[in-house]
N, C-alpha and C positions, 0 to 999 in steps of 0.2 A: 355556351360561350362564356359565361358568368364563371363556370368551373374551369375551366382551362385557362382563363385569366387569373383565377387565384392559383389556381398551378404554377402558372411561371413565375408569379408573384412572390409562391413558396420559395422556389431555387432560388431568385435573386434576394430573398432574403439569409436562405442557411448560407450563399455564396458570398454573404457581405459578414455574415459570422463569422465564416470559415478564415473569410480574409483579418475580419479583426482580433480574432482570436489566434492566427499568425503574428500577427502586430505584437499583440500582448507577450508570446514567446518569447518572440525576438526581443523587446522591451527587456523581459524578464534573465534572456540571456545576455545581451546587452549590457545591462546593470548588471548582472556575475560578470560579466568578462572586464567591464570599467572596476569592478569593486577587486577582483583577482590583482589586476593590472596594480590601482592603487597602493594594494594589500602587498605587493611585491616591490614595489619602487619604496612603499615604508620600511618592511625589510630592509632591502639593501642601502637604503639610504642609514637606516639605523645601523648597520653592518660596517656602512663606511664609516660614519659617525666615532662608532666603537672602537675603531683601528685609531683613528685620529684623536681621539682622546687617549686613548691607552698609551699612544705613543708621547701626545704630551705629556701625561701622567706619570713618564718612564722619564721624558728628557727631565723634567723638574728634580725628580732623584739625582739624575746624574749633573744636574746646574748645582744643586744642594752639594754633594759630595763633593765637584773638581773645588767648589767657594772653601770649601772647609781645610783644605788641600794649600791656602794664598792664607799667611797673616793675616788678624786681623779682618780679612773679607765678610768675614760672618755677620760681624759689627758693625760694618759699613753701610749696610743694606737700611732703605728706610725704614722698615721696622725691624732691627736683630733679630737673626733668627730665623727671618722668613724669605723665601724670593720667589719673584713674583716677574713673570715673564713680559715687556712691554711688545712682542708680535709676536706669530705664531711659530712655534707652539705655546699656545697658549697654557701656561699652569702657573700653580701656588702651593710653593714645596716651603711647609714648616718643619723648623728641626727642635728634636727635644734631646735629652739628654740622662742619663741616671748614673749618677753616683754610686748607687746602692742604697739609696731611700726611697727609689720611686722616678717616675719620667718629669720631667721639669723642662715647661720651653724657655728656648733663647738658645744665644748662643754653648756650647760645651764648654765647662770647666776643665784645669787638666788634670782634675781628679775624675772627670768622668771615666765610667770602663764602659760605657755602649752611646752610640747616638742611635736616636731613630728621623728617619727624612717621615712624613707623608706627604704625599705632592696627590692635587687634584687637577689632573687636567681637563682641557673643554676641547671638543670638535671644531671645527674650520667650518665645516658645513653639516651641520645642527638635523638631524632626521624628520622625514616631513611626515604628513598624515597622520600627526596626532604621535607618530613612535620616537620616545625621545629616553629609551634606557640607554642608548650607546654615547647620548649629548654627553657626558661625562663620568670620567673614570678615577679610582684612588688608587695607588702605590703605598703600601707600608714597606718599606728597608729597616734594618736592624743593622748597624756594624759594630765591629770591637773597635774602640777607640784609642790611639796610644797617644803614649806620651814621651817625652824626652827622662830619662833617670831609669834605674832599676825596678821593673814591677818584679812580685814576688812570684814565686815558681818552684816547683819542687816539693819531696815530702820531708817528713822530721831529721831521719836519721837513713843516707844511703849510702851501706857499708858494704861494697862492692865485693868483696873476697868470706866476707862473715864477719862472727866478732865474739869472744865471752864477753856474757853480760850477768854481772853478779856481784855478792855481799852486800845486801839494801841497796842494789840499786833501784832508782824511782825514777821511771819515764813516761811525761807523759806526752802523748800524742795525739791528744782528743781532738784537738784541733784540725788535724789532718783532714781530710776528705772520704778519703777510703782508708790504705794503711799507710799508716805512719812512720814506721820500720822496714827493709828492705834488702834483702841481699841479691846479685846477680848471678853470681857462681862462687858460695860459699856457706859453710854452716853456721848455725846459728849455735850455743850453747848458754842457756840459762838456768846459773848455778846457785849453789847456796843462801839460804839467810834470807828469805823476804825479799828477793828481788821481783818488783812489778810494774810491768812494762801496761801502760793506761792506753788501749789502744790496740789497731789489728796488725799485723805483724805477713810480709812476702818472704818466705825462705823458696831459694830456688839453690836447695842442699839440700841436708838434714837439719831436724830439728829437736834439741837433747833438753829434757826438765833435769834437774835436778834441785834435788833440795824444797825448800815454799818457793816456789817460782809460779807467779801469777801470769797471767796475760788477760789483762781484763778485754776480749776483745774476740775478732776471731784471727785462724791463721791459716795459709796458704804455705803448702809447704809442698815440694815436688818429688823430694827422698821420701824418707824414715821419719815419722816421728815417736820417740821415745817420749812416753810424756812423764814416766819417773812416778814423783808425787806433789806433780807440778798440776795447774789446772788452767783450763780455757774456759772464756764464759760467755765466747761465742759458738762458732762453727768453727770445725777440723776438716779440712781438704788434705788428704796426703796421698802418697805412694803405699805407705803401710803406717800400722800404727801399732803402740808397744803399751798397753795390755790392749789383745784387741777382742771384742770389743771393748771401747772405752766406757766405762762405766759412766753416769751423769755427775760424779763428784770429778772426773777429771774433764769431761766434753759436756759443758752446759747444754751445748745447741746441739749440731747435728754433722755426725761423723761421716763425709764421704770417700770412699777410696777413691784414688786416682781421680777425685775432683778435677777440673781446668782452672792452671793456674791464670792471676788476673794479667794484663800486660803488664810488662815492666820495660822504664824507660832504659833507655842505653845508658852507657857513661860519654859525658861531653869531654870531648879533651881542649882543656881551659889554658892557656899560652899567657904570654905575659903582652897587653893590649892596652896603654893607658888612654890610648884616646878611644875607648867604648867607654869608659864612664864620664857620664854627661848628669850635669843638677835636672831639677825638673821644667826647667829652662833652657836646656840645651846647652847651656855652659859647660866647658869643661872643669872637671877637676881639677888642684893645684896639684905638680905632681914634685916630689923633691927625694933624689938619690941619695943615698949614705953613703959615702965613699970615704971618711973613716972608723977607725975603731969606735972612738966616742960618737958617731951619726948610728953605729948598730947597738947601742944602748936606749932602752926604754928607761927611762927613768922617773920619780914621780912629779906629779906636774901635768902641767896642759898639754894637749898633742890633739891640732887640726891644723887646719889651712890658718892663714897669714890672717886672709881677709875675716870679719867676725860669719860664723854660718859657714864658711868656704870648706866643702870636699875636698880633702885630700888622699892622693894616692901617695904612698910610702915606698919608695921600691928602696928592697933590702936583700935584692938580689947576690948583690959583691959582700955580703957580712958572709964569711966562709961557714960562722959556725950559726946562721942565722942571729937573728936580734937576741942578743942578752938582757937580765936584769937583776936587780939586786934581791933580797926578802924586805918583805912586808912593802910592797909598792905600790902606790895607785895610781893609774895614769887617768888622766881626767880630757876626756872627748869634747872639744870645744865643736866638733861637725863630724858628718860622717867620714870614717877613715878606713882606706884598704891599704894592707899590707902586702907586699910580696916579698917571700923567702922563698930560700930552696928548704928550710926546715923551721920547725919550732921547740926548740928543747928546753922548756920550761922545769923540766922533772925535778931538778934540785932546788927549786926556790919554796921558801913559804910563804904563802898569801902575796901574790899576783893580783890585783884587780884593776879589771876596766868599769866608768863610772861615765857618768854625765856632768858636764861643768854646771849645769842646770837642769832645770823641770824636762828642757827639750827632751825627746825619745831623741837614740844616735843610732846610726848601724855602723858596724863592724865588722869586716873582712878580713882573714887570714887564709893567703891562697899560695899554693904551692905549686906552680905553674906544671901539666904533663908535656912533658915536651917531646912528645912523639905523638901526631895524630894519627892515631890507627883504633880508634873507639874503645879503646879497653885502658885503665889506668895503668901507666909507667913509670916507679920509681926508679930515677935513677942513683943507681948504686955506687961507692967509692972501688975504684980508685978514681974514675970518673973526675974529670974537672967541673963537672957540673952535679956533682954527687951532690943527692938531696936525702931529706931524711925525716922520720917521722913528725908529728904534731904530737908532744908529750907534757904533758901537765900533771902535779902532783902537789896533795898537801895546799890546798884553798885558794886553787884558782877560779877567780869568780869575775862571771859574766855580769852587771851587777843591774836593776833596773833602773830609770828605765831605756838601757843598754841593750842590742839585741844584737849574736853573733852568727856568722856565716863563718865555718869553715870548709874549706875545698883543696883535697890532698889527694895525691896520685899513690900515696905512701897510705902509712898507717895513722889512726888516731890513737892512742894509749892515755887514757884518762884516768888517774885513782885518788885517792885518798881526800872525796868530799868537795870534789871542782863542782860550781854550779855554773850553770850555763841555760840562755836564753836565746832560739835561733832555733841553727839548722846544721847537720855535720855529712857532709858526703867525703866519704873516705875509701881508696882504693885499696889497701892492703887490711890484713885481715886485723882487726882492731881488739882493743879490752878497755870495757866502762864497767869499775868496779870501786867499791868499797868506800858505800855512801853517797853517790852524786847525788846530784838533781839535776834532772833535765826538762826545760818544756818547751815545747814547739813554739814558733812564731815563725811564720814565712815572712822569708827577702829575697831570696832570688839574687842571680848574679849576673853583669854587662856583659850583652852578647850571646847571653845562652835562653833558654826555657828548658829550666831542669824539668819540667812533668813533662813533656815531652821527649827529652833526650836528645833536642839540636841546638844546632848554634844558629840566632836571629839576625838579623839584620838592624844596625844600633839607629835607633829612631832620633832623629834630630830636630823635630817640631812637635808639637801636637798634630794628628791629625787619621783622620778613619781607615779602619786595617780590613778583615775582611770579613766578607759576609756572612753576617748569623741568621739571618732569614729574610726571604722577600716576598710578599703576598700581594695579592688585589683585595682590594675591602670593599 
């Protein structure tokens, strides 16, 4: 009796086991299924989170840009600079700015060349269960920044058709980026006497040494090069070359046949446009026609605008034989000045010089409008009513500093005996720089175009941000 009672005893004991030890499972799956559950609503809560930050993080970029876009708006803001959303979406987009020294917050200068926006945005509904990586999100933006005026563009010297380049000539183009010399469909030929060109050099022709003719640099050439007993002290990219191979006293670097030449921009065809040049305020230029004999005389003496600092454009369009002037003259640049001719025929004068009235740096332009836009440079020719004709300078024409020139010709440039010159020279007909110049880069760029590129822009009339150099999450 006593055993058969502990018998049943047993089973309602393993049976109350059995039972709590279900319990326990269940418990144990329970708590997976609540912790699952949980672990999945954190998720997606952090998910949503993420969407809703990112996106205000994105709108603050885009509050930051349209403000920069409105005068003035930037400065408005209670603390410059910054903006700072009062509902949702909720962000704080600070803007910075670089000159070219480095990022600096506040509002952009109109010397800046970049702003940067970083905007942090917050979620609306914040992630639960402890997951809070998506609660907020960063935007970095990068833009190019413009501005109202002339930024610079272009390389040293783009002599579209070729050019001889000889008798101590000395050019330097260090300055440049890549090359600094340039032909589009033309030869190059550098001739006698110590001519050396400081700098790498695009021939998309042939390319002829003769004589000491240096190229401190390297060259891309898509013909022939003849190197003579001429020498490079870079690298040779050619079609063929002439002793070949080239020994190390005429190819420093390193000689490739049929290298790939680098891009080369177009030719802009530049018109006559006075309402693209704008100050760096978006004011326009003063602009004043010559409509007589004595208005197409340079003479020496002051020559800018009216106002003290005022831009002046020149149009010397109607002077038949373009602007004349006497020997030994100086014209002295009270503000920057552009000139428009159909030609420039300096060649008989002695000593030309453009100067500064003052310490100021000036620019100066001398543009000889193409007036055919079909992308390739068009001189036109007499008998022509609108015959135009080269840029010729002879015997001490001097760019002088601290003066800096822009020429830009459909025709040719013809430079000899000792012209100095500070700038840039794009010339459409096949040219000659000889016997003695000096030439040194400095970029200016001209309204309306971006010569390293080879388009024509759209003229900026405020400050205000261009377009995107990079956009990231941080």
């Amino acid at each position: 009796m006593f055993l058969r009672s502990l018998g049943r005893g047993g089973e309602q004991g393993a049976a109350l086991a059995a039972v709590i030890g279900l319990m326990a499972v269940g418990l144990v799956v329970g708590s997976l299924i609540v912790s699952s559950v949980v672990g999945a609503f954190g998720f997606s809560s952090s998910s949503r989170a993420g969407v809703q930050s990112q996106s205000a993080a994105d709108a603050g970029v885009a509050a930051a840009r349209a403000g920069m876009y409105l005068p003035g708006n930037c400065a408005m803001q209670p603390t410059p600079g910054k903006y700072v959303s009062a509902s949702v979406p909720v962000y704080s987009a600070t803007i910075e700015y670089d000159t070219g020294a480095g990022w600096t917050a506040g509002c952009p200068l109109v010397t800046a060349k970049q702003v940067r926006i970083v905007s942090t945005g917050t979620a609306q509904a914040k992630g639960v269960a402890g997951v809070s990586a998506g609660d907020t999100s960063v935007v970095e933006a990068v833009f190019k920044y413009l501005s109202p005026g002339v930024s610079p563009s272009g390389i040293a010297m783009y002599l579209y058709k070729g050019a001889t380049i000889e008798a101590n000539s000395s050019l330097d183009l260090t300055e440049a980026a890549g090359a600094g010399l340039l032909t589009k469909n033309g030869n190059i030929v550098c001739d006698k006497n110590n001519t050396v060109i400081n700098g790498s050099i695009v021939v998309d022709g042939n390319f002829t040494m003769n004589g000491t003719c240096s190229v401190n640099g390297s060259a891309w050439v898509s013909g022939a090069a003849d190197l003579g007993s001429g020498s490079i002290s870079g690298d040779l990219a050619a079609a063929s070359v002439t002793p070949n191979p080239p020994t190390k006293a005429r190819v420093a670097g390193t000689y490739t046949q049929g290298g790939a030449m680098p891009t080369m921009p177009g030719w802009v065809d530049l018109g006559y446009t006075a309402t693209d040049w704008l100050d760096s305020v978006g004011a326009p230029y003063q602009v004043k026609t010559s409509l007589t004999v004595a208005d197409c005389q340079l003479n020496s003496g002051s020559l800018g605008g009216t106002l003290p600092g005022k831009p002046l454009v020149l149009n010397m369009l109607g002077c038949a034989a373009g602007p004349t002037s006497t020997n030994n003259t100086t014209v002295s640049l009270t503000s920057d000045v552009v000139i428009y001719a159909q030609q420039f025929n300096f060649g008989a004068l002695n000593s030309l010089k453009f100067t500064s009235s003052s310490t100021a740096a000036r620019r100066l332009w001398f543009i000889t409008p193409d007036l055919i836009a079909d992308g390739i440079p068009s001189c036109q020719a007499a008998p022509s009513l609108l015959a135009q004709g080269n840029f010729t300078v002879n015997n001490g024409f001097t760019i002088a500093d601290p003066v800096d020139a822009l020429l830009y010709t459909p025709c040719a440039f013809d430079g000899r005996n000792g012209f100095e010159w500070h700038g840039q020279i794009y010339a459409g007909g096949y040219s000659s720089v000889q016997n003695n110049p000096k030439f040194t880069f400095t970029p200016i760029g001209v309204a309306g175009a971006d010569l390293t590129t080879g388009t024509t822009t759209p003229v900026v009339t405020k400050s205000e941000p261009g377009s995107v150099v990079t956009m990231r999450d941080r």
